[in-house]
N, CA, C and O atoms as a CHARMM CRD file, in Angstrom:
* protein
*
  376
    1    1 UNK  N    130.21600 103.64100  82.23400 PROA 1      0.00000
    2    1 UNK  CA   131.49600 104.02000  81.66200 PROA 1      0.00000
    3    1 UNK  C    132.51300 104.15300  82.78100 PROA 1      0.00000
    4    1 UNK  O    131.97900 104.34100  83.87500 PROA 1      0.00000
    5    2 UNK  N    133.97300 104.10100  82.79500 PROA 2      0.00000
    6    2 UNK  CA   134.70400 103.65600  83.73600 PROA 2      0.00000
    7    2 UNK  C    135.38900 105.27600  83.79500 PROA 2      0.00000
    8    2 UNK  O    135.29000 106.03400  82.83100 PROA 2      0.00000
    9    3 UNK  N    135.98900 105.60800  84.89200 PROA 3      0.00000
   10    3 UNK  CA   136.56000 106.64100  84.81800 PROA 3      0.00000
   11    3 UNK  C    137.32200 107.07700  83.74100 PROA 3      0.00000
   12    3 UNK  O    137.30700 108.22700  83.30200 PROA 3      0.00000
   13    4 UNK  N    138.31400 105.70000  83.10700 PROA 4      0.00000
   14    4 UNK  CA   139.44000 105.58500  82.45300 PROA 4      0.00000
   15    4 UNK  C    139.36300 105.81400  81.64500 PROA 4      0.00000
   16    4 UNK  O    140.45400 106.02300  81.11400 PROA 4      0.00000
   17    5 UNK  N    137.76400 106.07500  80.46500 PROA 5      0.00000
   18    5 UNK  CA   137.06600 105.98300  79.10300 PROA 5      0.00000
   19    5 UNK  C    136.38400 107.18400  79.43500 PROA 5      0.00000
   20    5 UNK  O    135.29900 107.15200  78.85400 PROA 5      0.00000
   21    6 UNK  N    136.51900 108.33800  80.16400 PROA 6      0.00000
   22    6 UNK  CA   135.55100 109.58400  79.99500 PROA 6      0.00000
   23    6 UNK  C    136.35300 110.36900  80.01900 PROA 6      0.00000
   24    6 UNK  O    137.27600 110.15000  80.80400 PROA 6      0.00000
   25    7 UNK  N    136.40100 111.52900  79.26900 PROA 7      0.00000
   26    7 UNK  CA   136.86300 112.48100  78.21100 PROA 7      0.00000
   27    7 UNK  C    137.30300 113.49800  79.72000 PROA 7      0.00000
   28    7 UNK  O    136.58800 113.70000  80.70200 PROA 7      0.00000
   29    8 UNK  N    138.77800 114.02500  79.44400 PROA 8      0.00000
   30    8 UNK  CA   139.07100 115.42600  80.55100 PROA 8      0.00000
   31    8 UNK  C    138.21600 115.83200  80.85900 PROA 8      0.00000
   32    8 UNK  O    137.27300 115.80600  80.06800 PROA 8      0.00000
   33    9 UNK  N    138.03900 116.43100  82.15600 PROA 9      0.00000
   34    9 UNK  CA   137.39200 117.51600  82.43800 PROA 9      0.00000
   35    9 UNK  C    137.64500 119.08500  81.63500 PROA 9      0.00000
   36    9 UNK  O    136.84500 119.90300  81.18000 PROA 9      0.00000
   37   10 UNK  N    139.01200 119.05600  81.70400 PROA 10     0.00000
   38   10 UNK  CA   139.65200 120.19200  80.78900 PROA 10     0.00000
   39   10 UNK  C    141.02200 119.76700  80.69600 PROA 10     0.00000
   40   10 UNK  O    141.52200 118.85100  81.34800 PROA 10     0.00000
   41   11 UNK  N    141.73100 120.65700  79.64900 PROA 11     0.00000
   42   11 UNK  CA   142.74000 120.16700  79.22100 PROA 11     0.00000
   43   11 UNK  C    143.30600 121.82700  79.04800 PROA 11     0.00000
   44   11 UNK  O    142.66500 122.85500  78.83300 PROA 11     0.00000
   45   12 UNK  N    144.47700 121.64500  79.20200 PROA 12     0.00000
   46   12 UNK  CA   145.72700 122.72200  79.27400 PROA 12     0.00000
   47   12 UNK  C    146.87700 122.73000  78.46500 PROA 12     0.00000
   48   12 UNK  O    147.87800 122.33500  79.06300 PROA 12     0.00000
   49   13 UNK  N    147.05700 123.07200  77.23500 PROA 13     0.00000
   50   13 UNK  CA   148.07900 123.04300  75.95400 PROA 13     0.00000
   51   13 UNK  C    149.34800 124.28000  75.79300 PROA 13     0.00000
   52   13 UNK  O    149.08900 125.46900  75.61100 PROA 13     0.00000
   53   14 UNK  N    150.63900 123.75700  75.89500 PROA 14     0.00000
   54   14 UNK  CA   151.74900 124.58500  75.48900 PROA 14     0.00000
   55   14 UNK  C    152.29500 123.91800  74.81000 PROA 14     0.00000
   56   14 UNK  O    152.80700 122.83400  75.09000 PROA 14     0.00000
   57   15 UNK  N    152.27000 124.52900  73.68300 PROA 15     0.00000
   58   15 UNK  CA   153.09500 123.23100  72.17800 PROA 15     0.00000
   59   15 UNK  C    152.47600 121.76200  72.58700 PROA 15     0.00000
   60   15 UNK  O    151.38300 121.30600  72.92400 PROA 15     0.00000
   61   16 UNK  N    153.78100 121.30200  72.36400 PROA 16     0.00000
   62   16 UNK  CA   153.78100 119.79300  72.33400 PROA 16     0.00000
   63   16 UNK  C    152.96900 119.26100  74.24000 PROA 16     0.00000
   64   16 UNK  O    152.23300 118.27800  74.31800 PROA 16     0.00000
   65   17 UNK  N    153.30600 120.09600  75.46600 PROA 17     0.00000
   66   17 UNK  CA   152.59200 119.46000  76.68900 PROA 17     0.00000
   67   17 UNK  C    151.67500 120.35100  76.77700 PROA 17     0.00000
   68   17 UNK  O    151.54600 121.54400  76.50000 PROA 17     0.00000
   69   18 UNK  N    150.83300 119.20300  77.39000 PROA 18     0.00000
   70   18 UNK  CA   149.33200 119.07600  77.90200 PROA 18     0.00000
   71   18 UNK  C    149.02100 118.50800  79.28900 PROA 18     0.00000
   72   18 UNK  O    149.75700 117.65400  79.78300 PROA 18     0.00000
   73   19 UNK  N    147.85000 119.01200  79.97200 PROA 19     0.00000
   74   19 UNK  CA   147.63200 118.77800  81.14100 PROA 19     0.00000
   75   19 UNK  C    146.74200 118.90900  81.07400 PROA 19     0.00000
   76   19 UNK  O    146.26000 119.92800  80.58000 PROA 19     0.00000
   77   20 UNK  N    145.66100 117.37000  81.81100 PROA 20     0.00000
   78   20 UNK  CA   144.54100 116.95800  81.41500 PROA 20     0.00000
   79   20 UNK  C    144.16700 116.72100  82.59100 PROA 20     0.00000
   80   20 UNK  O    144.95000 116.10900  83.31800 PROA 20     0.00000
   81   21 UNK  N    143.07400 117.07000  83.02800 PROA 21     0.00000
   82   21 UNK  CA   142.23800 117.25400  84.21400 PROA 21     0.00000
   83   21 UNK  C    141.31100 116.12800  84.18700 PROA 21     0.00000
   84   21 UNK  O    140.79800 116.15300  83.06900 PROA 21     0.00000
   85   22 UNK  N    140.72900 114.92100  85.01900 PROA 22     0.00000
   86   22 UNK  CA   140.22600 114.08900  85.30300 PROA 22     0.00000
   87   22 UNK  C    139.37900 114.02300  86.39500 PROA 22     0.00000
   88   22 UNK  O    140.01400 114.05100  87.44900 PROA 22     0.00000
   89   23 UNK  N    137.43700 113.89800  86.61800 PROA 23     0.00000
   90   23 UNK  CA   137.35800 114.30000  87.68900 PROA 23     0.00000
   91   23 UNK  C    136.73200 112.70000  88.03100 PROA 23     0.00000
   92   23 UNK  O    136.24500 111.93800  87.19600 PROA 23     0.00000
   93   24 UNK  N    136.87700 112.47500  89.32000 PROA 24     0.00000
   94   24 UNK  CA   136.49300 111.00800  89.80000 PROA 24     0.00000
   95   24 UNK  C    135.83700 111.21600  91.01200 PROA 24     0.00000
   96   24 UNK  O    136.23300 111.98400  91.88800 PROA 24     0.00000
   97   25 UNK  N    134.27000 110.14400  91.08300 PROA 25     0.00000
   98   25 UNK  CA   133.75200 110.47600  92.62100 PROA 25     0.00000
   99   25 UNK  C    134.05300 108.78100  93.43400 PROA 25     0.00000
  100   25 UNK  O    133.80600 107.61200  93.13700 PROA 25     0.00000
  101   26 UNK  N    134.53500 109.30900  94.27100 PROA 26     0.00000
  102   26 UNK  CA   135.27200 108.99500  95.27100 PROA 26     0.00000
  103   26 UNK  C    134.08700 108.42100  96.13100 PROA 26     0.00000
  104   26 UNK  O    133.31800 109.31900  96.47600 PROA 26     0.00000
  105   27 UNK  N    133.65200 106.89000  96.66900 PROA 27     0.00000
  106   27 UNK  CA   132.65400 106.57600  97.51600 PROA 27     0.00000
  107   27 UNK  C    133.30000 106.12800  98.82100 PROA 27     0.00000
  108   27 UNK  O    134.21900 105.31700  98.93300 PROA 27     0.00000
  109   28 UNK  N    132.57800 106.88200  99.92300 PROA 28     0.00000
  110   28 UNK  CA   133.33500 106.69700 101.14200 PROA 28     0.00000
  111   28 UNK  C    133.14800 105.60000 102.03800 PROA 28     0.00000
  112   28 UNK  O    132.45900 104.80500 101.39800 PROA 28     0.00000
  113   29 UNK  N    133.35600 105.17200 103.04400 PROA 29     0.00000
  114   29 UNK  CA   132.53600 103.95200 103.68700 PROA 29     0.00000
  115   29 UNK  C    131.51600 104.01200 104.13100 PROA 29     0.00000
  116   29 UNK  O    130.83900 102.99100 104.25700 PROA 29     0.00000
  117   30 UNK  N    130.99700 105.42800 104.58000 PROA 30     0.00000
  118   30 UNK  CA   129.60100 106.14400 105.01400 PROA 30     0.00000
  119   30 UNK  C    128.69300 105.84300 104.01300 PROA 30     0.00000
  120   30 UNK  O    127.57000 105.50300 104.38400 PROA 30     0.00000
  121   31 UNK  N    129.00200 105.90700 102.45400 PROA 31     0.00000
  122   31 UNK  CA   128.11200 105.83500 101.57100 PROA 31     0.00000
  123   31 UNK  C    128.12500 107.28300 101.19800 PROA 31     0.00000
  124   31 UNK  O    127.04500 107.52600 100.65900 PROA 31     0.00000
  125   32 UNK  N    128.84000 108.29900 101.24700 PROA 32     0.00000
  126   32 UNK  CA   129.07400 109.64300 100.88900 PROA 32     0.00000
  127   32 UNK  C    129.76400 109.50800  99.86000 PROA 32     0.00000
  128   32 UNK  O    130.56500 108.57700  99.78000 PROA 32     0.00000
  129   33 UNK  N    129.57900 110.52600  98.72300 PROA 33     0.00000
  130   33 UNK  CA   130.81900 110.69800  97.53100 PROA 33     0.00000
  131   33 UNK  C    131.01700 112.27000  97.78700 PROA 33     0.00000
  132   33 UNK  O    130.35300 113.17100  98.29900 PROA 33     0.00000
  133   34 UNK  N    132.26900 112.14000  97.17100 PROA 34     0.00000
  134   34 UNK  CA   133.28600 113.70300  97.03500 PROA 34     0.00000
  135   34 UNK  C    134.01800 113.24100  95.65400 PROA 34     0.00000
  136   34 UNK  O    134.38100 112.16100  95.19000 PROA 34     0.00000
  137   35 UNK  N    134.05000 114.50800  95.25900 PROA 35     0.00000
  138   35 UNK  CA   134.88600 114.70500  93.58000 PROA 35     0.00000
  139   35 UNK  C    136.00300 115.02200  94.22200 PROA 35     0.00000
  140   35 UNK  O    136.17000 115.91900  95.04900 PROA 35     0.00000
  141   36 UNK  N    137.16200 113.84000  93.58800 PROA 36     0.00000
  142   36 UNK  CA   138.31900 113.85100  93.51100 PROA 36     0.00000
  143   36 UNK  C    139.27300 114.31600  91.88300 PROA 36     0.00000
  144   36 UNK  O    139.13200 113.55100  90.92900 PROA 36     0.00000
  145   37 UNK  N    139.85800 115.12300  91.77900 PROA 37     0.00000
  146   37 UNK  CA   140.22100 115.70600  90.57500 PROA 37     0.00000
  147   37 UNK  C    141.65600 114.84900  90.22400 PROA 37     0.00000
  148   37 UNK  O    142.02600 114.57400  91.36500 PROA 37     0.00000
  149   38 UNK  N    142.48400 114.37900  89.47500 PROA 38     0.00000
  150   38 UNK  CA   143.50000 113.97400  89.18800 PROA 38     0.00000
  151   38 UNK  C    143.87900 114.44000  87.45300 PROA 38     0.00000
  152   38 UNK  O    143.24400 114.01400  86.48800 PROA 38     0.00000
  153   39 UNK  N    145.34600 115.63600  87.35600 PROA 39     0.00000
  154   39 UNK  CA   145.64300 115.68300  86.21300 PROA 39     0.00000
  155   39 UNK  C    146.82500 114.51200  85.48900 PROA 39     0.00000
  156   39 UNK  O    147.51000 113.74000  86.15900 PROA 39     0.00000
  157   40 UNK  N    146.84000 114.59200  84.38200 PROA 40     0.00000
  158   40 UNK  CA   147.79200 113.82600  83.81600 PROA 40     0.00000
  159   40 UNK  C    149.00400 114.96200  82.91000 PROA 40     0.00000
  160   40 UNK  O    148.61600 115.70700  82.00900 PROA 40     0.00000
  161   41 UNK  N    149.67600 114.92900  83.11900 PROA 41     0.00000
  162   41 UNK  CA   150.47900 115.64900  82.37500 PROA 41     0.00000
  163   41 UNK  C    151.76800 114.41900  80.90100 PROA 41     0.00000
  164   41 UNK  O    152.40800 113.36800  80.91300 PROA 41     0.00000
  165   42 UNK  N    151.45800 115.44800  80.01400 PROA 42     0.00000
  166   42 UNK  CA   152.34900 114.51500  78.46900 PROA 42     0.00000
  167   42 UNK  C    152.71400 115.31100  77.60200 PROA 42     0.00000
  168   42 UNK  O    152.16400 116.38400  77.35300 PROA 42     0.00000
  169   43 UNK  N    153.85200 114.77500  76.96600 PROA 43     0.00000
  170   43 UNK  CA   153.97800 115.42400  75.60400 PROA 43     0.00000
  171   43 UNK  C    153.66000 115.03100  74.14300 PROA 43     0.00000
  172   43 UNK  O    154.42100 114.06400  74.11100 PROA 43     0.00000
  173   44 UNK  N    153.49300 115.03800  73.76800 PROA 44     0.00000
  174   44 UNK  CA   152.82000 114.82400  71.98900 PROA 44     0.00000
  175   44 UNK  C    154.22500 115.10300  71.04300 PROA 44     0.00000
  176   44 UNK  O    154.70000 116.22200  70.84700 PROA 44     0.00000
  177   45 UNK  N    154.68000 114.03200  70.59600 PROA 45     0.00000
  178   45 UNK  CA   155.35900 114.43100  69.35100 PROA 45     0.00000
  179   45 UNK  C    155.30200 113.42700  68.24700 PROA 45     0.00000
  180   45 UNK  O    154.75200 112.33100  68.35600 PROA 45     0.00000
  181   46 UNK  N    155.88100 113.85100  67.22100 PROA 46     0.00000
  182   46 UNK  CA   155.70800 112.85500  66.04300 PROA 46     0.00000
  183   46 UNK  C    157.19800 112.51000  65.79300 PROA 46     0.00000
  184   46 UNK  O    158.21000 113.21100  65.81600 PROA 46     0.00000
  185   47 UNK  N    156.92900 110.79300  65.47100 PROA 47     0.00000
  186   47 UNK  CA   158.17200 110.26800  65.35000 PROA 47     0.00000
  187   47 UNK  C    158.42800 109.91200  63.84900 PROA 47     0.00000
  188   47 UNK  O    157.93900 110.45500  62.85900 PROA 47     0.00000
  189   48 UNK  N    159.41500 108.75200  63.92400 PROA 48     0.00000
  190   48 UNK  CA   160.27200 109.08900  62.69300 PROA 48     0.00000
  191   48 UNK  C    159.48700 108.55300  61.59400 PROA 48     0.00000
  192   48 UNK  O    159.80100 108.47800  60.40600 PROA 48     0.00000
  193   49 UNK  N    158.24800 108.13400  62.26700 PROA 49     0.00000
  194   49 UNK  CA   156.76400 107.69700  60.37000 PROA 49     0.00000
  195   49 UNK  C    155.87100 107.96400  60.63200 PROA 49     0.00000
  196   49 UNK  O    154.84300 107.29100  60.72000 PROA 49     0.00000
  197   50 UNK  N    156.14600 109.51100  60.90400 PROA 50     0.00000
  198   50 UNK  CA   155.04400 110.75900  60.72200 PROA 50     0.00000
  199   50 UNK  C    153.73100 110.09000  61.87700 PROA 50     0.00000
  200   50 UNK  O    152.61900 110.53100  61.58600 PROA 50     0.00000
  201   51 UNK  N    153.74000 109.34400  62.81200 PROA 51     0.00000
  202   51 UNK  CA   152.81100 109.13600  63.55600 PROA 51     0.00000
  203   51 UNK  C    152.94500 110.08200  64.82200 PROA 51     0.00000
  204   51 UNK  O    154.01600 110.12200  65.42800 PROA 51     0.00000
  205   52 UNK  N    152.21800 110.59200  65.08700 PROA 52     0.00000
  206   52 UNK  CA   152.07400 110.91300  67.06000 PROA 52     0.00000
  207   52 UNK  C    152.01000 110.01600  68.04000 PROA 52     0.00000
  208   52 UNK  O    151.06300 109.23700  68.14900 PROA 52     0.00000
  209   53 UNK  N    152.94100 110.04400  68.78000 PROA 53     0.00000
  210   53 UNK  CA   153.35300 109.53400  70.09600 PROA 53     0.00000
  211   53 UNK  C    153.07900 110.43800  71.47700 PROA 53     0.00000
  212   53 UNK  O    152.94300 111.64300  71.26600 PROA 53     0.00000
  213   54 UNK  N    153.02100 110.17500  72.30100 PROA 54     0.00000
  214   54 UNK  CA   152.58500 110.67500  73.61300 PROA 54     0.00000
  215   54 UNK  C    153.56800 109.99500  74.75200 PROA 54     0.00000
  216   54 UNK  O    153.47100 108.78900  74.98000 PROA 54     0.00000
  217   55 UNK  N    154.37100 110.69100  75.34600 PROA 55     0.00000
  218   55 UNK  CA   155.19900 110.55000  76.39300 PROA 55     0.00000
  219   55 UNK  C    155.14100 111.28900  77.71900 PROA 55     0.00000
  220   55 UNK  O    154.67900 112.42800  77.78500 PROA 55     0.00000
  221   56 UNK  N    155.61700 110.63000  78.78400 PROA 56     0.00000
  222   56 UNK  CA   155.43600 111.67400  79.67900 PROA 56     0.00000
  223   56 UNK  C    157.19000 112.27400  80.19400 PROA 56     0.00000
  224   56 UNK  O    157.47400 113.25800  80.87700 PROA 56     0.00000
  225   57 UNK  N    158.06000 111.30000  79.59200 PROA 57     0.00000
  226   57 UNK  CA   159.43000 111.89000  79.65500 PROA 57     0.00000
  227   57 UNK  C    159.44100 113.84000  78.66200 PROA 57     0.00000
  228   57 UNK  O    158.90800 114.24500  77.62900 PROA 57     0.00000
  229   58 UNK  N    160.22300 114.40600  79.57800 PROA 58     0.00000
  230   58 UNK  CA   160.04600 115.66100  78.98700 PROA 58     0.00000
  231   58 UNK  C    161.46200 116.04200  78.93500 PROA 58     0.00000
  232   58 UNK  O    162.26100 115.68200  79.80000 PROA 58     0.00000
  233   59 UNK  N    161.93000 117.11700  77.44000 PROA 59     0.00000
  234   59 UNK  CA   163.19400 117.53200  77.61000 PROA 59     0.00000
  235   59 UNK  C    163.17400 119.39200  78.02700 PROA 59     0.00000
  236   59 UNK  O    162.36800 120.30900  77.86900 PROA 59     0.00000
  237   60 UNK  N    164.52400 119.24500  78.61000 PROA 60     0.00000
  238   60 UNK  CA   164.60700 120.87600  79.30800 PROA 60     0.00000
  239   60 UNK  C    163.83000 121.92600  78.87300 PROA 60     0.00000
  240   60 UNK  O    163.10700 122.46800  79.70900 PROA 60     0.00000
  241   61 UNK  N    163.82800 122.27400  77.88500 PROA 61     0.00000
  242   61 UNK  CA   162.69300 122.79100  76.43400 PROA 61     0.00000
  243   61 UNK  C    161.10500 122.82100  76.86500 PROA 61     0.00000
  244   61 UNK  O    160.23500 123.58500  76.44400 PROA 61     0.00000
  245   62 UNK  N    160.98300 121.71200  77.87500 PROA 62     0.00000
  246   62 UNK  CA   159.84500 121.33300  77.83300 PROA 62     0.00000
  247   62 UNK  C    159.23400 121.55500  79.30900 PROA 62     0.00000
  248   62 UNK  O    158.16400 121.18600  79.79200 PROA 62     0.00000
  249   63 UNK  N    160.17600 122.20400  79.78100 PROA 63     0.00000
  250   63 UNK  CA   159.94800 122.15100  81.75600 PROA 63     0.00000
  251   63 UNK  C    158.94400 123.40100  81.90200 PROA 63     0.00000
  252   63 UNK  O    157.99100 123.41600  82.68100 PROA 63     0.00000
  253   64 UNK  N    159.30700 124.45300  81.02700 PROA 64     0.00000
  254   64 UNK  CA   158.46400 125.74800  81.48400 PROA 64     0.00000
  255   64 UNK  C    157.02800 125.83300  80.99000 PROA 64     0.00000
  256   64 UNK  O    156.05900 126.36600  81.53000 PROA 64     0.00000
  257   65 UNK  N    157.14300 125.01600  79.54000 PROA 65     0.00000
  258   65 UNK  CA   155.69200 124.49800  79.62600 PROA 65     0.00000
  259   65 UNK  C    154.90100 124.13400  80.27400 PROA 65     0.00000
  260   65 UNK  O    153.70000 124.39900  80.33500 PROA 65     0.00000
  261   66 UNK  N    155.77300 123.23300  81.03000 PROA 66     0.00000
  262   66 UNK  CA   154.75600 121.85800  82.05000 PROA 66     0.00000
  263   66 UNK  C    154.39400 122.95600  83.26300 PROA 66     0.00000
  264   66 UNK  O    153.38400 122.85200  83.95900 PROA 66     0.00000
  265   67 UNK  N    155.48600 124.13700  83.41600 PROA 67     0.00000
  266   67 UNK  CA   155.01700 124.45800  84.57100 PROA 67     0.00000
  267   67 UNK  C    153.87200 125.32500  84.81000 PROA 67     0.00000
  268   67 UNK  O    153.25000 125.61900  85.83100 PROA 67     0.00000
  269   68 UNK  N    153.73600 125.73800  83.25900 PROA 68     0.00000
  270   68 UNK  CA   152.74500 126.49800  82.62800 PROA 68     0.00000
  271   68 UNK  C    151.18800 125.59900  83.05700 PROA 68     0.00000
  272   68 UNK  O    150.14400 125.66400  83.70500 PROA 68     0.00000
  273   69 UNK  N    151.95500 124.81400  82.18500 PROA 69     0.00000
  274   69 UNK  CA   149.92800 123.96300  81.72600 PROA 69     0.00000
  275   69 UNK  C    149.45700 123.19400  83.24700 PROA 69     0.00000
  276   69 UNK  O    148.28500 122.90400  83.48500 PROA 69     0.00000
  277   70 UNK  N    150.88400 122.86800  84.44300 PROA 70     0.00000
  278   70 UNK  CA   150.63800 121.93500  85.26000 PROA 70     0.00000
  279   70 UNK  C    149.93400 123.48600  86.56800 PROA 70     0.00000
  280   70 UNK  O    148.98900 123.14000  87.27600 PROA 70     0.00000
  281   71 UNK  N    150.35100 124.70000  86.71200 PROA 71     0.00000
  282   71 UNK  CA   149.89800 125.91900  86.90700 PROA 71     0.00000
  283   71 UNK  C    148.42100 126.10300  86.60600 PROA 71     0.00000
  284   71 UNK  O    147.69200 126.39300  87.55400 PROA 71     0.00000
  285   72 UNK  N    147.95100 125.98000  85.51800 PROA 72     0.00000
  286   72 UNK  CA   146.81000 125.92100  85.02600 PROA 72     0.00000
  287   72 UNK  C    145.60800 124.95700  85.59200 PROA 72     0.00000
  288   72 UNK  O    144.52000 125.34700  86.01800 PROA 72     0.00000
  289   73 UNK  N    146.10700 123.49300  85.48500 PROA 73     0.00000
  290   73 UNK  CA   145.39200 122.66700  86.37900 PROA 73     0.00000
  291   73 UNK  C    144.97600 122.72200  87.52800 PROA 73     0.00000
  292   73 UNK  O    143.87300 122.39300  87.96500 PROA 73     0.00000
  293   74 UNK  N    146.21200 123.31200  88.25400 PROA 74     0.00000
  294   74 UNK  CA   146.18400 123.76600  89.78800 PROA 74     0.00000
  295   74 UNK  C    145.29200 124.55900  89.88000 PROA 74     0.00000
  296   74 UNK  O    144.42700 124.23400  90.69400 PROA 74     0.00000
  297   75 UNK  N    145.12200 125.63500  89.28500 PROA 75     0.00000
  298   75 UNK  CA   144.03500 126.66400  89.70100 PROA 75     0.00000
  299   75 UNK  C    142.65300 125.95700  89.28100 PROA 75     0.00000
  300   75 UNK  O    141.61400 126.32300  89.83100 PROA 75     0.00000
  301   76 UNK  N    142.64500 125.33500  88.68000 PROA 76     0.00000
  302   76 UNK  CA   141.33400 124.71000  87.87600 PROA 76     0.00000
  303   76 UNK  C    140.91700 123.94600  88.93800 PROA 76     0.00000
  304   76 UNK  O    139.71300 123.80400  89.15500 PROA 76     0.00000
  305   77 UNK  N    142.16900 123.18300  89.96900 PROA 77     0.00000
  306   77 UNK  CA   141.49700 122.09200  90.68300 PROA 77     0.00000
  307   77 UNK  C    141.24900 122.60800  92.17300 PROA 77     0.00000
  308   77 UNK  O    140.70200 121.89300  93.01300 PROA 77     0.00000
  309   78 UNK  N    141.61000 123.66300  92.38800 PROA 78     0.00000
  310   78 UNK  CA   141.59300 124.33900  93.69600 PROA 78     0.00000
  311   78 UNK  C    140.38700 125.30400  93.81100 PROA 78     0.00000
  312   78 UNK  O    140.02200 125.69600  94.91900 PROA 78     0.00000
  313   79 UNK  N    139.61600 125.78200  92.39500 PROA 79     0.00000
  314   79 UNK  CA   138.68200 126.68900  92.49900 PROA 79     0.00000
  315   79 UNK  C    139.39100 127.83400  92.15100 PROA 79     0.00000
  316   79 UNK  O    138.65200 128.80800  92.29300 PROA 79     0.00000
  317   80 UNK  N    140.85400 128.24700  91.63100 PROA 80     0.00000
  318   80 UNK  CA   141.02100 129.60100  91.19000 PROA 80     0.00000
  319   80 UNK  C    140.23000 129.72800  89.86400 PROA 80     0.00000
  320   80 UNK  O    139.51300 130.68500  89.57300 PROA 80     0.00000
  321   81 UNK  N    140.41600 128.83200  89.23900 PROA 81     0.00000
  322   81 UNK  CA   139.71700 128.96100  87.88500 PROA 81     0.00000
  323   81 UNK  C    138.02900 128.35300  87.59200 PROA 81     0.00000
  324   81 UNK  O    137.29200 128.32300  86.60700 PROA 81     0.00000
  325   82 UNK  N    137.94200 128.01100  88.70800 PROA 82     0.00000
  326   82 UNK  CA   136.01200 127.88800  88.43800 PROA 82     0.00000
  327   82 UNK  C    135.82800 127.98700  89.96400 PROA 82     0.00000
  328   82 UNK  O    136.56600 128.10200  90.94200 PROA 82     0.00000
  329   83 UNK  N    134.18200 127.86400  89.66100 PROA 83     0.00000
  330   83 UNK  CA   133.42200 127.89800  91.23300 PROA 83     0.00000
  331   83 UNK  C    133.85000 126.26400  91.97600 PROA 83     0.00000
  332   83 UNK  O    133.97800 125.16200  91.44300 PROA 83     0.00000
  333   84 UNK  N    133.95600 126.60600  93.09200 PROA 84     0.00000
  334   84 UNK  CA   133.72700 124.76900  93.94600 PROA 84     0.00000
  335   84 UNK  C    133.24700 123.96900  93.97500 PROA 84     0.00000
  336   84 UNK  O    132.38500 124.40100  94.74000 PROA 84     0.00000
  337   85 UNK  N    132.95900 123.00500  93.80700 PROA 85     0.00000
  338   85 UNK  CA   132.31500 122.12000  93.44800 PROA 85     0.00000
  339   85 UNK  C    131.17400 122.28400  94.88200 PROA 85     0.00000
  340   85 UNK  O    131.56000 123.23000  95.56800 PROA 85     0.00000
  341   86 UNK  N    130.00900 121.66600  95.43100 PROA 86     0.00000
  342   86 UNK  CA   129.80400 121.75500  96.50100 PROA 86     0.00000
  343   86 UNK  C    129.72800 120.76300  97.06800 PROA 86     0.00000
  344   86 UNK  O    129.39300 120.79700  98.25200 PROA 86     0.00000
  345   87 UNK  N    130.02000 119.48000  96.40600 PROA 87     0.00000
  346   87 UNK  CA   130.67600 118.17100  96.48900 PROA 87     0.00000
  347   87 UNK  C    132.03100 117.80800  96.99600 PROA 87     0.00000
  348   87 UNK  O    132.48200 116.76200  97.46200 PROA 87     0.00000
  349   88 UNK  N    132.58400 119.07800  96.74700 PROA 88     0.00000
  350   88 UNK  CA   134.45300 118.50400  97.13400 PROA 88     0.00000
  351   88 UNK  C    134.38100 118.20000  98.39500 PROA 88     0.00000
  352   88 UNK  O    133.45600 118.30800  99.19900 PROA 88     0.00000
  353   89 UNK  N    135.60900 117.74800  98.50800 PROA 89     0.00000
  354   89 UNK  CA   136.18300 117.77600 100.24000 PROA 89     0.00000
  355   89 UNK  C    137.33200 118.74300 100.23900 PROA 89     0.00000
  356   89 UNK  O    138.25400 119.00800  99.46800 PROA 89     0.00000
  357   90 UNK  N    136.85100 119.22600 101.57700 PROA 90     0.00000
  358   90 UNK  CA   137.95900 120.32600 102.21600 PROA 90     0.00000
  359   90 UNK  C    139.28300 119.91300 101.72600 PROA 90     0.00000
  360   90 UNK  O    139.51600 118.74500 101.41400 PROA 90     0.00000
  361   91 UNK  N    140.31200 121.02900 101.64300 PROA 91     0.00000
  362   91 UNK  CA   141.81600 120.19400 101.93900 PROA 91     0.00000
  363   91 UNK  C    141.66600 119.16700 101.13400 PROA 91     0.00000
  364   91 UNK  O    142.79900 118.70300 101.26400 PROA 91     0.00000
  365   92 UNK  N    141.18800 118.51500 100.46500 PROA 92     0.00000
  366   92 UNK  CA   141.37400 117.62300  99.25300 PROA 92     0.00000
  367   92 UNK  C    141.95300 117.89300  97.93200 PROA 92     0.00000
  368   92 UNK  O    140.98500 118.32300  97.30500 PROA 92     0.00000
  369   93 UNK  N    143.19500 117.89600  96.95600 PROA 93     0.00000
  370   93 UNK  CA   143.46800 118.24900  96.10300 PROA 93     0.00000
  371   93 UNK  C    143.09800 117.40800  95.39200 PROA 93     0.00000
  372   93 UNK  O    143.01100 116.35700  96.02600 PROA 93     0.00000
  373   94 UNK  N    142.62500 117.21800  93.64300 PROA 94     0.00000
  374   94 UNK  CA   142.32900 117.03700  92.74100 PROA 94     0.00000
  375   94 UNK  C    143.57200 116.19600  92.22100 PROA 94     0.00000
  376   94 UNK  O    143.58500 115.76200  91.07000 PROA 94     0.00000
C-alpha cells in the first residue's frame, strides 16, 4: 500500500478544518529508516448540490481554527501528545 492510500495517523477537527497527520518511513542511503510525520491541513464544506467539497483555501472565520487543529498536530508530531517514536530522528519535524 502506498503512503498516499493509508488512513491518518490522527486527525484534528474544528468545524469545517481538519488536520490530518500522516506518518511515512523515510529510507536512508545507509539502509536505515526514520518516521517522518507530515500533516495536511483542509476545510470541508458543502456546495451549492448538497455535495462536500474539501479545500485548502480558508476564510478569516477559519484562521483560528486552523491554528487550533494545526497546534494540535504539532504537539502530536513533536511528542507533546504521545510517547516518541524510538524510530524518529532527532530535530526532525513530522
Amino acid at each position: 500500500m502506498s503512503s498516499s492510500n493509508r488512513p491518518p495517523e490522527e486527525r484534528f477537527q474544528a468545524g469545517g478544518v481538519s488536520a490530518s497527520v500522516f506518518v511515512n518511513e523515510v529510507k536512508r542511503a545507509d539502509g536505515s529508516v526514520f518516521v517522518a510525520r507530515k500533516t495536511v491541513l483542509q476545510r470541508t464544506y458543502m456546495d451549492g448540490d448538497g455535495n462536500y467539497q474539501s479545500t485548502a483555501s480558508l476564510d478569516v472565520n477559519d484562521l483560528p481554527r486552523a491554528i487550533l487543529v494545526l497546534t494540535k498536530a504539532f504537539e502530536h508530531c513533536s511528542g507533546l501528545g504521545r510517547s516518541a517514536d524510538a524510530g524518529d530522528e532527532p530535530g526532525v519535524e513530522g
